[in-house]
C-alpha positions in Angstrom: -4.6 -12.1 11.1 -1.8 -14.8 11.6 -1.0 -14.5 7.5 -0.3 -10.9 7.7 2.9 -10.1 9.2 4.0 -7.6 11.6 6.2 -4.6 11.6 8.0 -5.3 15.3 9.8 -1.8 15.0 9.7 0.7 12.5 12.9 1.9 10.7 14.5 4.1 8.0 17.9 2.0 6.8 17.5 -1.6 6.2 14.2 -3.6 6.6 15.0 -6.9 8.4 12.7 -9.7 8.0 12.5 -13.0 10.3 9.6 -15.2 11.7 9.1 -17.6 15.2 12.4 -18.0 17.6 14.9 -15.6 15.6 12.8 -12.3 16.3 13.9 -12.4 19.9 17.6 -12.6 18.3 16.9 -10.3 15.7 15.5 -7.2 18.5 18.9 -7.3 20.4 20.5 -7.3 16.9 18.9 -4.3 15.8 19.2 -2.7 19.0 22.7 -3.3 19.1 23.1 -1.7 15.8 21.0 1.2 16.5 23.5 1.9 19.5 26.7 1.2 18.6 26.5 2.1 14.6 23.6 4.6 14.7 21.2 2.2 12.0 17.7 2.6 12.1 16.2 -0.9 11.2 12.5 -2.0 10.8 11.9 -5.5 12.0 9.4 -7.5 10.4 7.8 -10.6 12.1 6.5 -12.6 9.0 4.6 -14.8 11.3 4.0 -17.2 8.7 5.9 -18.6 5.1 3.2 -20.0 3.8 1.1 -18.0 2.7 4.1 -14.6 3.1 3.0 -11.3 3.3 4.8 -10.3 0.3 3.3 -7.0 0.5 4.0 -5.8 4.2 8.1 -6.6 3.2 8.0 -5.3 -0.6 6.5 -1.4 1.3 9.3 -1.8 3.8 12.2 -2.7 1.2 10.9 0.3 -1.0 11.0 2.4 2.4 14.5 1.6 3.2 16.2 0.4 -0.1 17.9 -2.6 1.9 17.2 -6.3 3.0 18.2 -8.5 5.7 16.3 -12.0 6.0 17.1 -14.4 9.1 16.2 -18.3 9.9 17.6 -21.2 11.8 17.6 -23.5 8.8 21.0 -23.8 6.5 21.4 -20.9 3.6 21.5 -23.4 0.8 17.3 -24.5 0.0 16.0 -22.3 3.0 13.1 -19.8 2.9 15.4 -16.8 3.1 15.9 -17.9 -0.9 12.8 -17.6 -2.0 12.1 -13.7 -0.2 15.2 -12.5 -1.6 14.6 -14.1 -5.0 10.8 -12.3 -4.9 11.9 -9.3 -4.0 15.1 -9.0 -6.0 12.2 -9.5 -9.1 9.6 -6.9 -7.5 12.0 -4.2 -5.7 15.1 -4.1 -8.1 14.9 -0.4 -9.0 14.4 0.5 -5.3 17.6 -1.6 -3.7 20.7 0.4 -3.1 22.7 -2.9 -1.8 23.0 -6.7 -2.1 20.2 -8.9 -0.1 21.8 -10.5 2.6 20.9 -13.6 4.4 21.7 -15.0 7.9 21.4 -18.4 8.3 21.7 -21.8 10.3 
């Protein structure tokens, strides 16, 4: 279903999350970075924001301890807030570095 996202690639290191154009982006990111600095990363396709499959990310984030979010739209008021601000509040005990977003 379209409100349940997907896991693009699985991964051990950091759990990177995006949705619509900056998946495409986000696989030659990762694959980059699996190459060059040896850093497995799951890709998650939230396919939707509203409703976000809070779950899918919150397994992954447990899985791998670290976050990367991604969107077109500027850092300040942008979706990327709220995920990192949800999961900060669910996964705390479980993250072994800062959230990080990448933005507009």
């Amino acid at each position: 279903p379209l409100t349940t996202a997907r896991i693009v690639k699985q991964g051990q290191n950091i759990t990177v999350v995006g949705y619509g154009a900056q998946i495409h982006v986000l696989s030659s990111a990762i694959e980059m970075a699996e190459k060059e600095l040896g850093i497995s990363c799951e890709l998650i396709d939230l396919r939707t924001i509203q409703p976000w499959d809070k779950e899918t990310v919150m397994n992954s984030v447990k899985k791998t301890g670290r976050l990367l979010i991604s969107h077109e739209a500027p850092k300040t008021c942008g979706f990327a807030a709220e995920i990192a601000t949800t999961v900060q509040e669910e996964c705390f005990p479980y993250l072994e570095a800062p959230i990080q977003r990448v933005c507009g």
